[in-house]
C-alpha positions in Angstrom: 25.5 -19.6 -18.9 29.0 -18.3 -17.4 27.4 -15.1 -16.5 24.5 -17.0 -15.2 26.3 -18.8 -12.6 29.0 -15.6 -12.1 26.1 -13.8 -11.0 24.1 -16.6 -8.8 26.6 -19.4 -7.4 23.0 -21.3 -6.5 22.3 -21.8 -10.2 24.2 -24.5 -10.8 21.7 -26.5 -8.6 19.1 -25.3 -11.8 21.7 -26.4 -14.7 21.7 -30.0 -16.4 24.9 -31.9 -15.5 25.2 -32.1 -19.5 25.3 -28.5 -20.1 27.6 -27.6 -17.5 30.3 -29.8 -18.3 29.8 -29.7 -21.9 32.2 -27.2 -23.0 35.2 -29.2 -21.1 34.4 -32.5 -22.8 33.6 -30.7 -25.8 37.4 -29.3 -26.0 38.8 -32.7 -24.4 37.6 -34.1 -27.6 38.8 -31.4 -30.0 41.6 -31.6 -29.3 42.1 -35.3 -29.7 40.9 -34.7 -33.2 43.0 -32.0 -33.9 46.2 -34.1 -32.6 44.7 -37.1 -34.4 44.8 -35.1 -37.8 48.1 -33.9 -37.4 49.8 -37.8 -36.8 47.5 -38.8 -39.7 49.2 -36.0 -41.9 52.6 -37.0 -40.6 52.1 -40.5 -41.3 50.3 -40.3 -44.8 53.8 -38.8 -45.9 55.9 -41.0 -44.3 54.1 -44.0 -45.9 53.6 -42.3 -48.3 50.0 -43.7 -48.9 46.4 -41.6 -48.7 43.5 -42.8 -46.9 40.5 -42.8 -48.9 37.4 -43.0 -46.6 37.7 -43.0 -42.7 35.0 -43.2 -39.9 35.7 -41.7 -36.6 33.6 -41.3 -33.4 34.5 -40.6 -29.6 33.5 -40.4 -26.1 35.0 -37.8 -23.4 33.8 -38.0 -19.8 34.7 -35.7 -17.1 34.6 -36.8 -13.2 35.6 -35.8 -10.4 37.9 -38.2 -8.0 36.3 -39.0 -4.4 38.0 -39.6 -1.7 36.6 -41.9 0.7 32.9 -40.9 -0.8 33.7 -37.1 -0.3 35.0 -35.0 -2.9 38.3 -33.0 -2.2 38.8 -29.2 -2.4 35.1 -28.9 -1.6 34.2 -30.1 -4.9 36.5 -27.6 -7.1 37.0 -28.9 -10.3 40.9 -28.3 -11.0 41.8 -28.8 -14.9 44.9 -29.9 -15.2 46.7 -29.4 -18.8 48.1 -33.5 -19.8 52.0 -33.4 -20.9 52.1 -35.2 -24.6 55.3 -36.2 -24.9 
């Protein structure tokens, strides 16, 4: 799909919403889980306790920020990495 809209900056009029900002979310979420595991690691040794069973779900969005109904930058999306402290 990258080479897709590389080639043809008009495609992404063609391609779902969904599929275009899929991969961002995607990693947004990953990487919660992947910090998630590691506290749940750091904690089971701490308390020295296991957890036996655990559910998990989750919901990422991405949107972009309007300014007075108009998108800045001409609608460039600019990731910005968060600072975990």
């Amino acid at each position: 799909m990258e080479r897709l809209l590389k080639s043809t900056p008009s495609a992404t009029n063609t391609v779902l919403l969904d599929l275009y900002q899929g991969g961002t979310v995607n990693l947004m979420g990953m990487a919660y889980y992947e910090r998630y595991g590691r506290f749940r690691d750091l904690n089971e040794r701490l308390h020295k306790a296991g957890v036996v069973s655990e559910f998990a779900y989750g919901l990422a969005s991405l949107a972009a920020k309007r300014v007075s109904g108009q998108l800045p930058n001409s609608g460039d999306v600019i990731l910005v990495q968060p600072r975990w402290t």
